[in-house]
C-alpha positions as CSV (number, residue, x, y, z in Angstrom):
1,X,25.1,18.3,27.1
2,X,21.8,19.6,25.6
3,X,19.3,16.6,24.4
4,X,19.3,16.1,20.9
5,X,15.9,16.8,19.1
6,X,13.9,13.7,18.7
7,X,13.8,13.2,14.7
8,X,10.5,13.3,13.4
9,X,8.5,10.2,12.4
10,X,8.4,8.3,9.0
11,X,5.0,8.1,8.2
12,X,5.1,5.7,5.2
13,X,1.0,4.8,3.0
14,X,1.9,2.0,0.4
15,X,-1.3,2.2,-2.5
16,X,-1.7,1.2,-6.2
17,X,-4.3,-1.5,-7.7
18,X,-4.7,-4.5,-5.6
19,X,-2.4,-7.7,-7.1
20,X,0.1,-5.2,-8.3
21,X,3.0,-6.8,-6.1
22,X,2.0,-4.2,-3.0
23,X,3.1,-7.4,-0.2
24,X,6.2,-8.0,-1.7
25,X,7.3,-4.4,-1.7
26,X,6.0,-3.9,1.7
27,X,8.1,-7.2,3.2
28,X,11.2,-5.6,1.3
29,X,11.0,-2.4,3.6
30,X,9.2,-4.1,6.3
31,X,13.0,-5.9,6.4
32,X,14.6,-2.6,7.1
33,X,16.0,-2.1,11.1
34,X,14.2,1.3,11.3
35,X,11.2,0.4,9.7
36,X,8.1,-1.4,11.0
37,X,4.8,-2.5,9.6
38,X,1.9,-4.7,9.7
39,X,-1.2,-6.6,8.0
40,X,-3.3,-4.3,6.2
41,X,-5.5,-1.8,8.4
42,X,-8.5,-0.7,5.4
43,X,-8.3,2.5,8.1
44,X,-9.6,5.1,6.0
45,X,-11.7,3.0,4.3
46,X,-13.6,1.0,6.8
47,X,-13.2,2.9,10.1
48,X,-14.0,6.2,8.6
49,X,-17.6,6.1,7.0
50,X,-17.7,6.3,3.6
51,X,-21.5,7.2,4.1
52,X,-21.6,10.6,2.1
53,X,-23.8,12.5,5.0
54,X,-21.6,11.3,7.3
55,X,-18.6,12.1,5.6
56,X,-19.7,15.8,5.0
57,X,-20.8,16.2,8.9
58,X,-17.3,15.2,9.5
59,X,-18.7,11.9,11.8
60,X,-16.8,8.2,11.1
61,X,-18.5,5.7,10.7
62,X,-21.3,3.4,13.4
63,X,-19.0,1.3,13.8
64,X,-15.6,2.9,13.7
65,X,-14.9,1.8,17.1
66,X,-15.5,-1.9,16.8
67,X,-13.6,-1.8,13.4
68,X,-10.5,0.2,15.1
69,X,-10.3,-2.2,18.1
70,X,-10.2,-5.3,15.2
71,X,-7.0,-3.0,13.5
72,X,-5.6,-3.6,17.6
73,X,-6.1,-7.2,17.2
74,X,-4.8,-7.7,13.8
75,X,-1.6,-5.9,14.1
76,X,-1.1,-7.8,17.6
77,X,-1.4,-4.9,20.3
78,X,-5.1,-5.4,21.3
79,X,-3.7,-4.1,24.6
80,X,-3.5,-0.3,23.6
81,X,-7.4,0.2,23.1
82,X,-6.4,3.4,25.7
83,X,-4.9,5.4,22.4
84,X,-8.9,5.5,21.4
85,X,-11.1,8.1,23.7
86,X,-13.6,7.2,24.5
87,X,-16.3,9.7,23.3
88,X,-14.9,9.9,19.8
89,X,-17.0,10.1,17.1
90,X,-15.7,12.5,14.7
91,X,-13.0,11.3,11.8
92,X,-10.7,13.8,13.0
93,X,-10.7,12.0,16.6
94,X,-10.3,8.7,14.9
95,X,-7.6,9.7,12.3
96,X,-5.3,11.1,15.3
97,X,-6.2,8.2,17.8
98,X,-4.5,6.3,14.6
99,X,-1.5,8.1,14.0
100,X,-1.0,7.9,18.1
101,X,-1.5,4.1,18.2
102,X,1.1,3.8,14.9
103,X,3.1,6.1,16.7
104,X,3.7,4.4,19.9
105,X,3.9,0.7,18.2
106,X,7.0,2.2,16.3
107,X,8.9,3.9,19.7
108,X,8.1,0.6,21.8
109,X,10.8,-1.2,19.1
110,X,12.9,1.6,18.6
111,X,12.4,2.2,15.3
112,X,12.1,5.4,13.3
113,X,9.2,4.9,11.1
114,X,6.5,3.5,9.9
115,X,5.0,1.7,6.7
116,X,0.6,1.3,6.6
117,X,-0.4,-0.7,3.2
118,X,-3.4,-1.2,2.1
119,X,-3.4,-0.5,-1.8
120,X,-7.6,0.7,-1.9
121,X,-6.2,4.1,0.5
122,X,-5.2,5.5,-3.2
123,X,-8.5,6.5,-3.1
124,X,-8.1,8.0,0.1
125,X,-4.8,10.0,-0.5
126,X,-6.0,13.5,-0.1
127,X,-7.4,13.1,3.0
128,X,-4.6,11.0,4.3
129,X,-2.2,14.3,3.6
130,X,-4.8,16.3,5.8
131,X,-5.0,14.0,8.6
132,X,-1.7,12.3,9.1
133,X,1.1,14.9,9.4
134,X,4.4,14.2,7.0
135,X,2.8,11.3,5.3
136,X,3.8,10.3,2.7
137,X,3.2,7.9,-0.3
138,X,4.4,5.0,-2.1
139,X,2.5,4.1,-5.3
140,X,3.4,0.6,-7.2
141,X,2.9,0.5,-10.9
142,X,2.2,-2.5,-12.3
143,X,1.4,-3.8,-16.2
144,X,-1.6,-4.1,-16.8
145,X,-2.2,-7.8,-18.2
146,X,-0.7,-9.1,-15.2
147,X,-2.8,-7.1,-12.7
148,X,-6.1,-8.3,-14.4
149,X,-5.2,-11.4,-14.8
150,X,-4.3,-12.1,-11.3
151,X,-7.3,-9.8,-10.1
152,X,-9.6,-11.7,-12.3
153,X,-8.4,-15.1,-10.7
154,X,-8.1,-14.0,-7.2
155,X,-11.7,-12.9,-7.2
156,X,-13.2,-15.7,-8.5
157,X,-11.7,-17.9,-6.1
158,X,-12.3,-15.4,-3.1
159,X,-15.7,-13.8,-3.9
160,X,-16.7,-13.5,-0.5
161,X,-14.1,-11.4,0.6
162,X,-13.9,-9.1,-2.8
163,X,-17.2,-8.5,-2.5
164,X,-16.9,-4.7,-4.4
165,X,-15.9,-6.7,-7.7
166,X,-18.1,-9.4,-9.3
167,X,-16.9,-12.2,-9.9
168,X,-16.2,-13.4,-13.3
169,X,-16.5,-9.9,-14.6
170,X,-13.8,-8.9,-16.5
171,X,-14.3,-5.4,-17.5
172,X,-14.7,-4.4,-13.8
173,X,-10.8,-6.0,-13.2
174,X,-9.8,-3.6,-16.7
175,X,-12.0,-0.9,-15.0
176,X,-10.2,-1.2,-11.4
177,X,-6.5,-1.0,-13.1
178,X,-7.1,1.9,-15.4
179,X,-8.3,3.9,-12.6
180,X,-5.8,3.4,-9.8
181,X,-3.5,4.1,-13.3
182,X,-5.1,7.3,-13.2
183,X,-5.4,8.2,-9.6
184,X,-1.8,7.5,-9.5
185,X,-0.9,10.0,-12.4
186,X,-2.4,12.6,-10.5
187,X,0.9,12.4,-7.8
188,X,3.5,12.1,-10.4
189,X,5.1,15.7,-9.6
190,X,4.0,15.7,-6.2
191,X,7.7,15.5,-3.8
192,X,5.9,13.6,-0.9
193,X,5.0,11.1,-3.5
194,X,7.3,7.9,-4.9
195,X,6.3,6.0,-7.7
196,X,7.8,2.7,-7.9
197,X,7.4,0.1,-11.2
198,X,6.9,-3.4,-10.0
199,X,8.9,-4.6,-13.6
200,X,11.8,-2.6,-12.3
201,X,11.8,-3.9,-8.8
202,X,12.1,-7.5,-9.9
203,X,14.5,-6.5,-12.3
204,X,16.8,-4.4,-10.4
205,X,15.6,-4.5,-6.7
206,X,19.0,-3.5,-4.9
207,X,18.5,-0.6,-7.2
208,X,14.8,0.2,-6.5
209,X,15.2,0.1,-2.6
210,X,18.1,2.4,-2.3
211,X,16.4,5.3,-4.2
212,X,13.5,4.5,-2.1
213,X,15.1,4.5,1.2
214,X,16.7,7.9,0.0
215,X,13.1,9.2,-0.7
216,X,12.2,7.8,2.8
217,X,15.4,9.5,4.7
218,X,16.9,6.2,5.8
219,X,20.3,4.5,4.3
220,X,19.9,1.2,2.2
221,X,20.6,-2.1,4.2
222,X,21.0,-5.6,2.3
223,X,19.3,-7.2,4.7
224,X,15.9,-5.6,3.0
225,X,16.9,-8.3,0.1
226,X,17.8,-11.0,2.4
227,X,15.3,-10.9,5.3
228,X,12.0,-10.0,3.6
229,X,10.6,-13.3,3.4
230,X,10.8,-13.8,6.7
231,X,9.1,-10.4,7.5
232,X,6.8,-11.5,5.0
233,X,4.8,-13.7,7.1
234,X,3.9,-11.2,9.8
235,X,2.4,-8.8,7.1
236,X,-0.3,-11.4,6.3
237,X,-3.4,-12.7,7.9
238,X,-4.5,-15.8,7.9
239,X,-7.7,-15.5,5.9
240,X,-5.6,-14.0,3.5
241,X,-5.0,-16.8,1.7
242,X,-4.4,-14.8,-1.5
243,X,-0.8,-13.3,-0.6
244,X,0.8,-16.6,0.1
245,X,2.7,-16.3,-2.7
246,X,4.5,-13.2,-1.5
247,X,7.1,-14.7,0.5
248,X,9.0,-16.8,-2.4
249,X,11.7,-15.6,-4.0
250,X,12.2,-12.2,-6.2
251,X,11.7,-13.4,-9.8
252,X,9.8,-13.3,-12.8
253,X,7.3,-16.0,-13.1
254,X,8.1,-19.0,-15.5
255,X,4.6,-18.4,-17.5
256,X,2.6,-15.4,-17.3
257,X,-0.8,-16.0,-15.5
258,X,-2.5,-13.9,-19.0
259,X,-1.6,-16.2,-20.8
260,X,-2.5,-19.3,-19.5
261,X,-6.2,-17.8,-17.8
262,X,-7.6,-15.6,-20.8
263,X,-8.5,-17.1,-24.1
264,X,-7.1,-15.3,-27.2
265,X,-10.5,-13.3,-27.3
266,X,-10.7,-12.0,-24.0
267,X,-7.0,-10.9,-24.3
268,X,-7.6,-9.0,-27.3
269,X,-10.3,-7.4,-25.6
270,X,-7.9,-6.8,-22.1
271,X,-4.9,-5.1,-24.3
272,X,-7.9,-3.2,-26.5
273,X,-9.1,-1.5,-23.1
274,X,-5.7,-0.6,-21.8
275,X,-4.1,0.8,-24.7
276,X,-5.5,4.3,-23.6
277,X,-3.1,3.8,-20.4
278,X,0.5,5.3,-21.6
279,X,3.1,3.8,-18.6
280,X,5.7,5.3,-20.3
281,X,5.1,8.4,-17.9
282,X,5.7,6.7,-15.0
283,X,9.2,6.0,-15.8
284,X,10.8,9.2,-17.5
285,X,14.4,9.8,-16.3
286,X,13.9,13.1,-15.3
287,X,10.8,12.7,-13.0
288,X,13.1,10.3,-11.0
289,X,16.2,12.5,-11.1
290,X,13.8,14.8,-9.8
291,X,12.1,12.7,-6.7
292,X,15.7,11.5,-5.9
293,X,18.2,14.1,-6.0
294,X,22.2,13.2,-6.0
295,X,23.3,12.9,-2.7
296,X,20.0,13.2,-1.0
């Protein structure tokens, strides 16, 4: 009997605007038997230099190599520092010694894919579909009070690790939400793309997962809904102290976080910003009968 040919492998990038919900969705597929994934790896935007001379000579960054062998340690395989050559210095080098390491961490558990998520690689999408063969990309779409509210909190109380982000500035929160709004837009037609609303997860989440798996090429399991808690608290590391909300249960909150942080002035100034932001487009019926077909 002739072998079968080995299917190819699900390379899965979850982005969107950081507190849009990104953990919880990734726990939900993280649940799935052929699926794995891990705490956030900032790859492509720590171990690849965003230095623009650098970038344009094609070179990653000084110290790619220290930052790649911390991505070993976080994801708990500190053991396969071998996957990295060791005269690599180009981005090319470092993107495929990447994919490899992802790679094998998926075939030692027998699984078919795999999910990376760090929600700042939106900025990093068209290089990701250069580097990493058959990615592709999940995008989570999330209202806008709620985003800024909960980035506005988180980064007051954590300012030393968003240190991009002032704290206590409010119009760089509005700023950060419009434009991963945008960047997002920019993949709405695009058929290695998903775009997922986080309102529509909660709401209907048995829902939401199946046409996602369909867009991913695997079949829907329940235990997505009933295990991700638990897969939860592999996905986040302990500084992260941020995300521990992520592995209670699917629900909307009793009192939204905008209206108990922002005073009536600074909330007529949020929903004055974001009324140029028209979600409507991420949700048209067609657009989704389009990204997953009947039957597929």
């Amino acid at each position: 009997m002739e072998n079968m040919p080995a299917r190819p492998m699900i390379r899965l990038f979850l982005v969107g605007c950081p507190r849009s919900g990104t953990t919880l969705l990734q726990s939900l597929l993280a649940a799935h038997s052929q699926l794995l994934s891990f705490p956030e790896t900032h790859f492509f935007t720590k171990v690849l230099s965003p230095r623009p001379l650098l970038r344009n000579l094609g070179l990653a960054s000084p110290h790619a190599r220290t930052r790649f062998y911390r991505i070993l340690e976080d994801i708990g395989h500190p053991h396969m520092h071998t996957h990295l050559p060791r005269f690599t210095v180009s981005r090319r080098q470092y993107s495929r010694a990447f994919v490899a390491l992802l790679d094998a961490v998926t075939q030692s558990q027998n699984k078919q894919g795999w999910l990376e998520k760090t929600p700042r690689h939106l900025h990093h999408v068209d290089e990701i579909r250069a580097r990493v063969p058959g990615a592709k990309f999940i995008h989570l779409i999330r209202n806008g009070e709620d985003v800024i509210a909960s980035l506005y909190e988180v980064v007051k109380a954590h300012p030393e690790r968003w240190v991009s982000m002032p704290a206590g500035d409010l119009d760089s929160c509005i700023a950060r939400w419009i434009e991963s709004i945008e960047r997002s837009q920019h993949y709405l037609a695009a058929p290695d793309h998903a775009i997922v609303r986080y309102e529509q997860l909660i709401e209907a989440p048995r829902d939401v997962l199946g046409h996602l798996c369909r867009f991913i090429g695997v079949s829907f399991e329940e235990r997505m809904l009933e295990d991700a808690r638990h897969h939860a608290a592999t996905l986040v590391l302990p500084h992260e102290t941020w995300k521990q909300g992520v592995s209670q249960a699917i629900e909307p909150p009793r009192q939204r976080k905008f209206d108990r942080i922002f005073s009536e002035v600074e909330r007529q100034h949020i929903m004055a910003r974001i009324a140029q932001v028209n979600l409507a487009r991420f949700d048209r019926p067609e657009r989704l009968c389009m990204m997953f077909p009947h039957g597929a």
